[in-house]
C-alpha positions in Angstrom: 85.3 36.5 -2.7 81.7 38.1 -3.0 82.0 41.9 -2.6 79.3 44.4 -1.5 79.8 47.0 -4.4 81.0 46.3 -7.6 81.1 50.4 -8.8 81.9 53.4 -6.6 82.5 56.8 -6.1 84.7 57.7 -3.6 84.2 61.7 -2.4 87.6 62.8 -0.8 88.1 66.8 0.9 90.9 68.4 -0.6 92.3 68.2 3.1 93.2 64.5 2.4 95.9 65.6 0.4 97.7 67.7 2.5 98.7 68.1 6.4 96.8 69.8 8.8 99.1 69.7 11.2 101.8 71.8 9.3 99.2 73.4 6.9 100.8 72.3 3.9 98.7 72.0 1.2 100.3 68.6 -0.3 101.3 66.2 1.9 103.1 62.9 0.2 102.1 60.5 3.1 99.1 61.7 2.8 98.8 61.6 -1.3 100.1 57.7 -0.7 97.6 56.6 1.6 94.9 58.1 -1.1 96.5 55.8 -3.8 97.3 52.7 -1.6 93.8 52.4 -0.4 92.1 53.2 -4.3 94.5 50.2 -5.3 93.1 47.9 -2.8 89.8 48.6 -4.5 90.9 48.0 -7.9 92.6 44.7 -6.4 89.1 43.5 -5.6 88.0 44.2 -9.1 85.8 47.1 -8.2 85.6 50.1 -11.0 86.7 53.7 -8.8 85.5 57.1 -9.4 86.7 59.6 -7.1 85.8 63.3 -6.6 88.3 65.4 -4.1 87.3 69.0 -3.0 89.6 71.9 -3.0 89.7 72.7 0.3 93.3 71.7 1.0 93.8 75.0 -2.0 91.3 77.7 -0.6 88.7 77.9 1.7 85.5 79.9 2.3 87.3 81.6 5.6 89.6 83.1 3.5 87.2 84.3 1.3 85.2 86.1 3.8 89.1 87.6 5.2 89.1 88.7 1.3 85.1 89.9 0.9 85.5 88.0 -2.1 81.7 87.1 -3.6 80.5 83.7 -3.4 80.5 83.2 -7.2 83.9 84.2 -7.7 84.9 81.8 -4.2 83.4 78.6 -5.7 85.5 79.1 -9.2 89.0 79.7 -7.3 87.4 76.6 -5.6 86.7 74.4 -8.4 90.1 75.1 -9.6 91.3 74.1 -6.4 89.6 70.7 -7.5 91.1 70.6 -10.8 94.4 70.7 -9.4 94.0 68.1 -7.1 92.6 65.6 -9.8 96.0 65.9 -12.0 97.8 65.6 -9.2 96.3 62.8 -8.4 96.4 61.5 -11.2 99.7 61.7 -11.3 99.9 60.0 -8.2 98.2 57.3 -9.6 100.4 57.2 -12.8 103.7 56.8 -10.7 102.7 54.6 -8.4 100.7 51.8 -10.9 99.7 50.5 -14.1 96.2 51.4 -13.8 95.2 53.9 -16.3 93.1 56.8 -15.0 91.3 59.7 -16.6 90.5 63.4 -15.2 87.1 64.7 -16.6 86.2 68.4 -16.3 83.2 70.1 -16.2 85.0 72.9 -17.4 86.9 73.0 -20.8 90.6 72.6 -20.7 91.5 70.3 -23.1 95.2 70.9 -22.6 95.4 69.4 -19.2 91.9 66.6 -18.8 89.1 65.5 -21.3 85.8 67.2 -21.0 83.2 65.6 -18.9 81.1 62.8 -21.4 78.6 60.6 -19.7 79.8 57.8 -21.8 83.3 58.4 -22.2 83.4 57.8 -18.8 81.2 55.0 -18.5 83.5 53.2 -21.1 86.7 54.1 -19.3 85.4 52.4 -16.0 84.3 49.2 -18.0 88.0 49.4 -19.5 89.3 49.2 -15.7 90.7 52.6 -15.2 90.3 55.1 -12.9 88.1 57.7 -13.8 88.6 61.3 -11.8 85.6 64.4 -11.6 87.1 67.5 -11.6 85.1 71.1 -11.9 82.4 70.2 -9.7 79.4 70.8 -11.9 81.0 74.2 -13.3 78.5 76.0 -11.6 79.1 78.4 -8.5 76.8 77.8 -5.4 77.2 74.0 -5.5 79.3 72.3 -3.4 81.6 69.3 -4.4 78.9 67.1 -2.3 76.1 67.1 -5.3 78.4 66.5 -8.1 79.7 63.4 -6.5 76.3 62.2 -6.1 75.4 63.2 -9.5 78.3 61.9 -11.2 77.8 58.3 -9.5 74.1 58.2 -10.4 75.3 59.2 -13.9 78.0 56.4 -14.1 76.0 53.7 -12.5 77.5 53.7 -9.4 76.5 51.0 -6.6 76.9 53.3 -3.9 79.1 56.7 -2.6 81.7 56.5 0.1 82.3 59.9 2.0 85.4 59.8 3.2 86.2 61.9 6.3 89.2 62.9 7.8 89.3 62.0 11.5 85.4 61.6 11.7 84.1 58.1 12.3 80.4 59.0 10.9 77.3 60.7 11.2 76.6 62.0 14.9 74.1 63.7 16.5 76.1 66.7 17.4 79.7 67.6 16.9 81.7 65.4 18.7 84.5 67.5 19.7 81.9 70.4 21.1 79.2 68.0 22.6 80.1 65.3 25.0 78.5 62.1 24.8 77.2 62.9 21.2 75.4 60.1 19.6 77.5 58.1 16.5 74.4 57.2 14.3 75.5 53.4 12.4 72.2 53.5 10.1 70.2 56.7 9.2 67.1 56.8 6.4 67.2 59.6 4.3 64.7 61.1 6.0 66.2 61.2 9.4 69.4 62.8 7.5 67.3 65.6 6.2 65.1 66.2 9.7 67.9 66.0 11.8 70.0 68.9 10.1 73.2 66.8 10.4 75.7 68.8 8.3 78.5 66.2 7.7 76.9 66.6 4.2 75.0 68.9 2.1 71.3 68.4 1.9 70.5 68.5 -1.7 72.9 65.7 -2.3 71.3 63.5 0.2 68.1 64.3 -1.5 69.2 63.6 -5.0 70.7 60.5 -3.8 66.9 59.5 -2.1 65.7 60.3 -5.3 67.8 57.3 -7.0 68.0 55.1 -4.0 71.6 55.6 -4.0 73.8 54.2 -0.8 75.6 56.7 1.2 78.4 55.2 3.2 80.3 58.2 5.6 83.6 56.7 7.4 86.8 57.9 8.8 89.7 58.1 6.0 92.3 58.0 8.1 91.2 53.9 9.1 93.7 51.2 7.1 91.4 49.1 4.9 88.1 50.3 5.6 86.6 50.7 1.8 87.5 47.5 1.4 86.4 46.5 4.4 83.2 48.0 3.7 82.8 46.6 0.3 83.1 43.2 2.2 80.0 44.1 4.1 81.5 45.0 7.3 79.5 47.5 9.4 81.7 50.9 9.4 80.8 54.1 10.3 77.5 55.6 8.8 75.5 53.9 6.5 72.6 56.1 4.6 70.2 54.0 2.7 66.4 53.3 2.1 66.3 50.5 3.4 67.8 51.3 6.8 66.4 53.1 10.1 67.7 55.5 12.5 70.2 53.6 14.7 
């Protein structure tokens, strides 16, 4: 079977983990669907890197409730991130045979490897599952431009944004605007012009940069990264060769 993408990176919120309905900050149905659809990947032969936010952990409102500074916000948060990574690589662990690897950008040695550019590179080639934790280990940066950064490192193919009940890009928020637009194709440029916050600027730009493919779908969709990587058309697809559609 020919396949679209042969090496991803798959950026996940922290909310995939866990249950918005009951707030709970790890959800097992939620954890499984994360590992059942990764597999389906691997199944195709495609080498997965994955980034997941923190945001299922601690958020920004609760740092305002708190007046805590934004520095000190975005390391709580990139711990959040850490801790999602071992637990899903955990996940992972129980569920399958396929090896997978956390890689900080902060030092702990005792619980994941440090981040190497190579390291990981090798791991992917070996067929595991290779997990970016830490963000960059910078404050001010959110989990957006490390994903992009980390699959432009690695020799990714593309990036898949996965969302959690959104379907793509639109050209207002859906749930406040009525009739809002669902873009299919967007150029970088129209990303940037438009101000459509699904995703943070700088990322998009580095990824324009590198010419790297930005797919944005809804998570919560059986199949659809594989379905993607078989070249169907599924929610938002960010490229330079595309146009505003």
């Amino acid at each position: 079977m020919m396949i679209k993408y042969k090496k991803l990176l798959i950026k996940l919120s922290g909310e995939a983990m866990g249950d918005p309905n009951n707030k709970d900050i790890f959800n097992p149905q939620a954890i499984e669907h994360i590992t059942d659809e990764v597999f389906k990947l691997k199944e195709l032969g495609v080498q997965v890197t994955i980034i997941i936010g923190g945001g299922n952990i601690f958020r920004g409102n609760v740092a305002d409730k708190w007046k805590i500074e934004r520095a000190e916000a975005d390391n709580i948060g990139m711990l959040g991130t850490i801790i999602n990574s071992l637990l899903l690589r955990a996940a992972f662990k129980s569920k399958s045979l396929y090896k997978t690897r956390v890689m900080t950008s902060i030092r702990m040695e005792e619980f994941a490897e440090p981040y190497i550019r190579l390291k990981a590179i090798n791991y992917l080639n070996k067929g595991y599952i290779v997990i970016f934790a830490g963000g960059i280990g910078q404050p001010y940066v959110t989990t957006d431009y490390p994903a992009v950064q980390r699959a432009i490192e690695t020799g990714c193919d593309a990036i898949f944004v996965a969302k959690n009940g959104v379907n793509g890009v639109y050209s207002n928020d859906p749930k406040k605007t009525k009739g809002a637009k669902l873009y299919k194709t967007l150029a970088y440029e129209d990303f940037i012009t438009k101000k459509l916050g699904i995703m943070d600027k700088s990322a998009v730009l580095l990824a324009q940069e590198y010419n790297l493919p930005i797919h944005i779908f809804n998570f919560n969709e059986l199949n659809v990264m594989i379905n993607i990587c078989k070249g169907d058309d599924i929610g938002t697809y960010i490229s330079p060769f595309t146009k505003l559609t």
